[in-house]
C-alpha positions in Angstrom: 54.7 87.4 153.7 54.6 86.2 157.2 52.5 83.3 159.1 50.4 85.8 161.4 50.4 85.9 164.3 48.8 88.5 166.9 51.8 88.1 169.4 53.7 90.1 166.6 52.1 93.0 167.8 52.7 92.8 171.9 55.8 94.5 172.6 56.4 93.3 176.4 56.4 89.7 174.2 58.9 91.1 171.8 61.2 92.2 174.6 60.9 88.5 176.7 61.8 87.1 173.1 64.6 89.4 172.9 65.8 88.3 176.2 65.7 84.7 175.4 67.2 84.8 172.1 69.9 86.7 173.5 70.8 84.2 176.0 71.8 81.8 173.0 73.3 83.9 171.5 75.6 84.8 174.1 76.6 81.6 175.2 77.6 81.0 171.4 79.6 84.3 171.5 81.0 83.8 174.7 82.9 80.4 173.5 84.9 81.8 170.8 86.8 83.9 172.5 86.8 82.0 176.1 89.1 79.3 174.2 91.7 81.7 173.2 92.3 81.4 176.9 91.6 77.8 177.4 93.8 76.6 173.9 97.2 76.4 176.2 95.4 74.2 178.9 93.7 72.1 176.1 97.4 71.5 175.0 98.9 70.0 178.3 95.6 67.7 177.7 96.6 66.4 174.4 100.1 67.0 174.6 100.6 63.9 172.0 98.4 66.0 169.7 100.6 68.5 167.2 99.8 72.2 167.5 98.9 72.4 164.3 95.8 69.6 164.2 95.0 71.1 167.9 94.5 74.5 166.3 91.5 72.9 164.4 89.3 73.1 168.1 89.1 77.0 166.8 89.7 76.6 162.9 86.7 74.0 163.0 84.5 75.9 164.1 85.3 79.2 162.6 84.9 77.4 158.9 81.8 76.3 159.3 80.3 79.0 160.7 80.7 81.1 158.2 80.3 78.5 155.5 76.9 77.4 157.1 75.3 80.8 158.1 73.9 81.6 154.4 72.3 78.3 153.6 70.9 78.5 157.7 69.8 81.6 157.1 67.4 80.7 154.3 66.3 77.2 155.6 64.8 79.3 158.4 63.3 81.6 156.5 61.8 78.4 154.5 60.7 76.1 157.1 60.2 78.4 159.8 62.7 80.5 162.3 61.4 79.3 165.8 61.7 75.6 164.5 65.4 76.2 163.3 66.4 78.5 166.0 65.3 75.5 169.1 67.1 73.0 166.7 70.2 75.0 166.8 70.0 75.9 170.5 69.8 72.0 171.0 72.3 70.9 168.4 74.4 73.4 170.1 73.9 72.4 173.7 74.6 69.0 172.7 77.6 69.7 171.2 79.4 71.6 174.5 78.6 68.7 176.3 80.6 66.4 174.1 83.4 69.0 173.9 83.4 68.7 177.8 83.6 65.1 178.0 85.8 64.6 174.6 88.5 61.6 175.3 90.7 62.6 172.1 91.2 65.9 170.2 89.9 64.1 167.0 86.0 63.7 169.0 86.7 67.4 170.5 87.4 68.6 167.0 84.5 67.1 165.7 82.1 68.1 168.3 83.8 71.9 167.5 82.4 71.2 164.2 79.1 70.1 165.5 78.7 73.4 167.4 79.4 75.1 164.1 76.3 73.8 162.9 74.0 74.6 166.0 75.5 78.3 166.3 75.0 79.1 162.2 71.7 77.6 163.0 70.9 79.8 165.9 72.1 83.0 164.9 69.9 84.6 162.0 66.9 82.8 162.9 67.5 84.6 166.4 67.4 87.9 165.0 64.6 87.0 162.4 62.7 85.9 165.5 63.5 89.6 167.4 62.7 91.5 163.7 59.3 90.1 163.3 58.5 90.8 167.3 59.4 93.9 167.0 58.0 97.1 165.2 59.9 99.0 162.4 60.2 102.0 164.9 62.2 99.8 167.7 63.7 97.5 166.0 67.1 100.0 166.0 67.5 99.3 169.7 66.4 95.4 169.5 69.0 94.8 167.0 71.8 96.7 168.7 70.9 95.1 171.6 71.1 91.9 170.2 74.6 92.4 168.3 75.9 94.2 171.7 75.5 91.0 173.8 77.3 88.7 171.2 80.0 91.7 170.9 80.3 91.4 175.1 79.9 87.8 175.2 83.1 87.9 173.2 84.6 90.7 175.0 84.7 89.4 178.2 85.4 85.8 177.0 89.2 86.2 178.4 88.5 87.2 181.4 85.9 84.9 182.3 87.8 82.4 180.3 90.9 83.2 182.8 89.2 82.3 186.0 87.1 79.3 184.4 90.5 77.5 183.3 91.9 78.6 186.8 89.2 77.3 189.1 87.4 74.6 187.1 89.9 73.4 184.0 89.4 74.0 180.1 85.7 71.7 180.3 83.6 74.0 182.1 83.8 76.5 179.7 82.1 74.3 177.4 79.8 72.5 180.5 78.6 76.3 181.2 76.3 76.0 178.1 74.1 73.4 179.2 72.1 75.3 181.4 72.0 78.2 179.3 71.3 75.6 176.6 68.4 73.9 178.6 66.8 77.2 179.8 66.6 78.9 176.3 64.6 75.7 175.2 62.4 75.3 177.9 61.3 78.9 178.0 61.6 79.1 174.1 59.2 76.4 173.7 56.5 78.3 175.1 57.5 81.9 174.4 58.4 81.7 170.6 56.0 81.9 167.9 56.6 80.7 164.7 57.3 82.8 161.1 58.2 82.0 158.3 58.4 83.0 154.3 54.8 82.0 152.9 55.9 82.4 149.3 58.4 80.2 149.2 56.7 77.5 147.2 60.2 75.9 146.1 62.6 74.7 148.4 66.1 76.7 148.0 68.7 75.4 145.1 70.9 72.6 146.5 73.4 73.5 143.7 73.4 77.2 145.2 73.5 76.1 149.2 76.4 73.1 148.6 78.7 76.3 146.0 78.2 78.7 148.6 79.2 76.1 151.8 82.3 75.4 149.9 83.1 78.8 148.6 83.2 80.2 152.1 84.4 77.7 153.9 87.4 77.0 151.5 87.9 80.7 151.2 87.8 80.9 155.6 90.0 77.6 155.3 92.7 79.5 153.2 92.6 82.6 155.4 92.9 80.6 159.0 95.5 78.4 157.6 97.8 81.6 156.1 99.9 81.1 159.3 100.7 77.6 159.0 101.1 77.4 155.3 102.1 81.0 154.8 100.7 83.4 151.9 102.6 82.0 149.3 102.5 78.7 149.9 100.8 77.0 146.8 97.9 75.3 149.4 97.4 78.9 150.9 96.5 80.4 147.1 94.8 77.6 145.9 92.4 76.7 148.6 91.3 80.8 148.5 91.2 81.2 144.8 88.8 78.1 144.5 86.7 79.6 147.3 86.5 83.0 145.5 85.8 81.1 142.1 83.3 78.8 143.4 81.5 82.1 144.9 81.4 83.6 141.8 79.9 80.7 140.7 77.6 80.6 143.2 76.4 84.4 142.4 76.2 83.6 138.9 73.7 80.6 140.0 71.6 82.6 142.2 70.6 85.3 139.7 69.4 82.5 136.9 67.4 80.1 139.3 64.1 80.1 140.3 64.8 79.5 143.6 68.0 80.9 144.7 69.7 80.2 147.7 70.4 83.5 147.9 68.3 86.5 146.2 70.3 89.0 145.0 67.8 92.0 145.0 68.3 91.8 148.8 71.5 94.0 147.6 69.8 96.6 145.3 69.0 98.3 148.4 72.0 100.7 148.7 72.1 100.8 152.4 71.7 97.0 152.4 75.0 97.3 150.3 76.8 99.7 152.5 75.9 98.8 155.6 77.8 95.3 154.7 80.4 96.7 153.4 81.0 98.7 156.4 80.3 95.0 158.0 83.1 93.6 156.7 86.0 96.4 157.2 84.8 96.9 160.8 84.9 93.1 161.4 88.3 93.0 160.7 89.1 95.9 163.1 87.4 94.9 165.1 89.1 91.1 165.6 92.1 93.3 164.6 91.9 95.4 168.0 90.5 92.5 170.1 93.6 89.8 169.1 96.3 92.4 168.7 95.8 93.9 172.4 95.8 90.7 173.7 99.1 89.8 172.1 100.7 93.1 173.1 99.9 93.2 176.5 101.2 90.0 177.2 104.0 90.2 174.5 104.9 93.9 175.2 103.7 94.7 178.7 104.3 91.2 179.9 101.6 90.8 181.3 99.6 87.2 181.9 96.3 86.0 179.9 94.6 86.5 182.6 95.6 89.8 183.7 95.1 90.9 179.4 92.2 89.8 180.0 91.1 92.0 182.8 92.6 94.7 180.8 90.3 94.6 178.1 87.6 95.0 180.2 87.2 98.6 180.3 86.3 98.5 176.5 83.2 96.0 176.7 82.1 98.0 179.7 81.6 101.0 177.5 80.2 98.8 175.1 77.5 97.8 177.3 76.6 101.6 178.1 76.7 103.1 175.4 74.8 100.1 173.2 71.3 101.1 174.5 71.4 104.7 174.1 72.7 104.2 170.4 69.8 101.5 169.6 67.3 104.7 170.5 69.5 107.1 168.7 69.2 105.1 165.7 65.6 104.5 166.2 65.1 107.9 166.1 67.5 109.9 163.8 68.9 106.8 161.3 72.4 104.6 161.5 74.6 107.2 159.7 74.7 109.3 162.7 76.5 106.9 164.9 78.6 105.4 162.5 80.5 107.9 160.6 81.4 109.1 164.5 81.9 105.8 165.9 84.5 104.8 163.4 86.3 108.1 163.6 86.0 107.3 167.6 87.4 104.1 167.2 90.2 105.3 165.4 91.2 107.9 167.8 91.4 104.9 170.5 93.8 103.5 168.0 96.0 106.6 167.4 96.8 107.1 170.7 98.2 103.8 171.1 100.1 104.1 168.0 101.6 107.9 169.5 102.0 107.2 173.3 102.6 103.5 173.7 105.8 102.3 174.7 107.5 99.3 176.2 107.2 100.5 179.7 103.9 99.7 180.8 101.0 102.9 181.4 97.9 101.7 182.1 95.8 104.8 183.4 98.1 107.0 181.4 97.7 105.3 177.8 95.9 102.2 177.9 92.7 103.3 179.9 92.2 106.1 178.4 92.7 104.1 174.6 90.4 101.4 175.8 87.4 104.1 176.8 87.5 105.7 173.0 87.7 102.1 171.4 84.9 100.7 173.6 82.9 104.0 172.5 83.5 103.3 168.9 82.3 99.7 169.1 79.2 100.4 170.9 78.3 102.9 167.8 79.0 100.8 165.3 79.4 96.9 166.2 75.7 96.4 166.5 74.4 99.7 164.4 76.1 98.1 161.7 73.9 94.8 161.8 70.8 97.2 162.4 71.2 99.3 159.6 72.0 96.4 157.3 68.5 94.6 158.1 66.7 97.8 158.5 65.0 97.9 154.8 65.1 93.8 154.2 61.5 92.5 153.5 60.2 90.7 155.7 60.1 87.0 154.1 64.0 87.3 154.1 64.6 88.4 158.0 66.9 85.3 158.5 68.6 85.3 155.1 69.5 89.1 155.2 70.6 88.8 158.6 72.8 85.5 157.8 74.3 87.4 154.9 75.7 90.4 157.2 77.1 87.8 159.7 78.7 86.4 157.4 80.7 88.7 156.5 81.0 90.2 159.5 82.7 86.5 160.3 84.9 86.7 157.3 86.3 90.2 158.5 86.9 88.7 161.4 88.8 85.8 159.8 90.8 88.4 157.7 91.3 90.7 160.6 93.4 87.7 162.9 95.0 87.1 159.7 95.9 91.0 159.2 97.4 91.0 162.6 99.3 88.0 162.2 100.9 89.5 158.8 101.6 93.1 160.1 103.1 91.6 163.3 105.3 89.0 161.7 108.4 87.6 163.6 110.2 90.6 164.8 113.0 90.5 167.2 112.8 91.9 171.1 113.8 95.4 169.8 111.7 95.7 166.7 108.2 94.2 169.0 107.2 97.4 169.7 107.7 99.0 166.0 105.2 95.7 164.6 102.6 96.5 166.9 102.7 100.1 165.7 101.7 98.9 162.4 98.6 96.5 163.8 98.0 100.3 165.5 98.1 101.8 162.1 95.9 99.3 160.9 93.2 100.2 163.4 93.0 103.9 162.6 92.8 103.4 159.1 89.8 101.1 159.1 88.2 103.0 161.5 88.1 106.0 159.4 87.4 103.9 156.2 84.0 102.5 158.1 83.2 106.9 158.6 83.9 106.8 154.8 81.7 104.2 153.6 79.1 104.7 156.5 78.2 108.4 155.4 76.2 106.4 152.6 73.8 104.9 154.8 70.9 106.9 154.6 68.3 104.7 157.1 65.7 107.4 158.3 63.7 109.7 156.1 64.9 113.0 158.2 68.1 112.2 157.1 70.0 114.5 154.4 
């Protein structure tokens, strides 16, 4: 049960709230991938700084994400999603600014971690915010819509990232969110209503939230680390195996309290259970495809960050048109009927790399043509995915459902830069090409798995 509240029911309001949740959530999107591009400049920075401990500006922040979204995720539902979605829009704002001015890498570590916090804080109570705005019959296109401006922000964060480092240096990209920061909080202030779980009498079980922080984040930690440490290394297995057992753990706790940090009937709901499992796989492609192009355009074609960069671009452009007609697709005829296409799309973008690339470069040839189907396939199922997983969620658990599907989402996309950095391994000049075959290989074959498992997601009663 939900706080009433007759704005609920005006849908220009739901559409301005839409809009301003959106802005958040891009600028957190947008940084991820905009400091893939800045990481070398942030190097001649703190060139006393090993690469290793520098790698923790994006390992920091990519732990503790993932670790904090869950926990987030119910505290907003608890306490209220407006209250926890301004706090994270200002922890977050606070903590680009600090990156910008950061005298050390230890303090710009640190204020990685900080954003962490703000963007798990920011992200399910944003879509629980856009869910209880909007009615059952639109909220197909809101949530695509939603989902497609985080998948862009990331998209076009080397580009952008390219001609911020160019122009301004590695600290704008971080100064860039305090406006954005500022404006969503002004405006969000007077806009937002507030929502929240009315049942929950009991605040949620610390044991639960603190096994579940340290079960993803040691499991991410293992994974983001498998590069430096290597998969067999004894720190590698360990740190993941206690993440894995402290989750089981944690699961085992959340079906015997009273007040779980997570409820478990959320995933009694079949679609709720596909749709993240098709989460998962397709976050893994899909970080897969976004790092692996990167690195074979500038490994293979030679080309420079910023010219990768501009590459990619096609792919987020179809992403953008496509996104809105798929949110009123699914509206109107149910998820299934994007996905099980979209993936099979996807992996069509993939096999013609993996047939027609070669070391010569082809742009219009190969690579336009490849990045059109790809984009395609990620604009039918990037966002679908997140709408058809909080399609049947009740209404008390809008953040918590949400948070779970990011989540996982985020640990695909830990596993899928992992997955790329296995396949591709340290081959020699001659064998470059051949290792990026297999990354191509990779690609098809989750694409078609996410057809497989989507063709069980049965989200609109005219479905068969």
């Amino acid at each position: 049960m939900l706080a009433p509240n007759h704005k609920t029911n005006n849908l220009s309001n739901a559409w301005k709230i839409l809009a301003l949740t959106n802005l958040a959530v891009f600028a957190a999107s947008l940084d991820a991938t905009v400091l893939f591009v800045a990481f070398p400049s942030i190097q001649k920075t703190f060139s006393g700084v090993s690469a290793a401990q520098l790698s923790w500006v994006l390992n920091a922040y990519t732990v503790l994400y993932a670790a904090l979204l869950v926990p987030a995720g119910r505290l907003a539902d608890g306490i209220g999603r407006r209250k926890v979605f301004l706090s994270g829009v200002a922890t977050f704002t606070v903590a680009s600014v600090l990156c910008g001015i950061a005298p050390s890498a230890e303090l710009l570590i640190a204020a990685r971690g900080l954003q962490a916090v703000g963007g798990a804080m920011l992200t399910p109570a944003s879509l629980a915010l856009i869910l209880t705005a909007f009615p059952q019959n639109k909220r197909a296109t809101a949530v695509t819509t939603w989902g497609a401006v985080g998948g862009l922000a990331a998209a076009i964060g080397p580009s952008l990232g390219g001609v911020i480092v160019q122009t301004c240096g590695w600290r704008w990209a971080f100064f860039l969110n305090l406006p954005i920061g500022l404006i969503a909080i002004i405006f969000g202030s007077r806009l937002l209503f507030e929502s929240r779980d009315l049942n929950a009498k009991h605040a949620p079980d610390v044991i639960g939230v603190l096994l579940s922080i340290a079960g993803v984040g040691l499991a991410a930690l293992g994974i983001v680390q498998s590069d430096e440490w290597g998969w067999n290394d004894k720190r590698t297995i360990i740190t993941i195996v206690v993440g894995i057992a402290l989750l089981i753990l944690f699961l085992r706790r959340s079906a015997q309290v009273k007040s779980p940090a997570l409820d478990l009937k959320l995933f009694r709901d079949p679609n709720y259970r596909f749709a993240n499992l098709a989460t998962l796989v397709f976050g893994m492609a899909f970080n897969a495809m976004f790092f692996g192009l990167i690195l074979f355009l500038t490994k293979v074609w030679g080309y420079s960050t910023l010219a990768a960069g501009l590459a990619i671009t096609p792919g987020p452009l179809m992403v953008a048109f496509v996104t809105p007609f798929a949110g009123r697709i699914a509206d109107a005829k149910g998820h299934r009927v994007l996905i099980v296409p979209g993936g099979i799309i996807f992996a069509m973008g993939g096999l013609l790399l993996y047939t027609q690339a070669q070391v010569t470069p082809s742009f219009f040839a190969i690579w336009l043509p490849s990045a059109i189907l790809i984009g395609i396939g990620v604009g039918l199922l990037l966002s679908i995915l997140s709408s058809a997983a909080v399609h049947c969620i009740p209404s008390n658990q809008f953040a918590v459902g949400s948070a779970i599907n990011q989540a996982i989402r985020q640990i695909g996309s830990v596993l899928g830069i992992a997955i790329v950095i296995a396949l591709l391994g340290r081959p020699s000049p001659t064998e470059l090409l051949h290792a990026f075959d297999r990354i191509f290989a990779f690609l098809i074959a989750a694409g078609l798995l996410t057809s497989l498992i989507g063709m069980n997601i049965k989200t609109h009663s005219t479905q068969a």
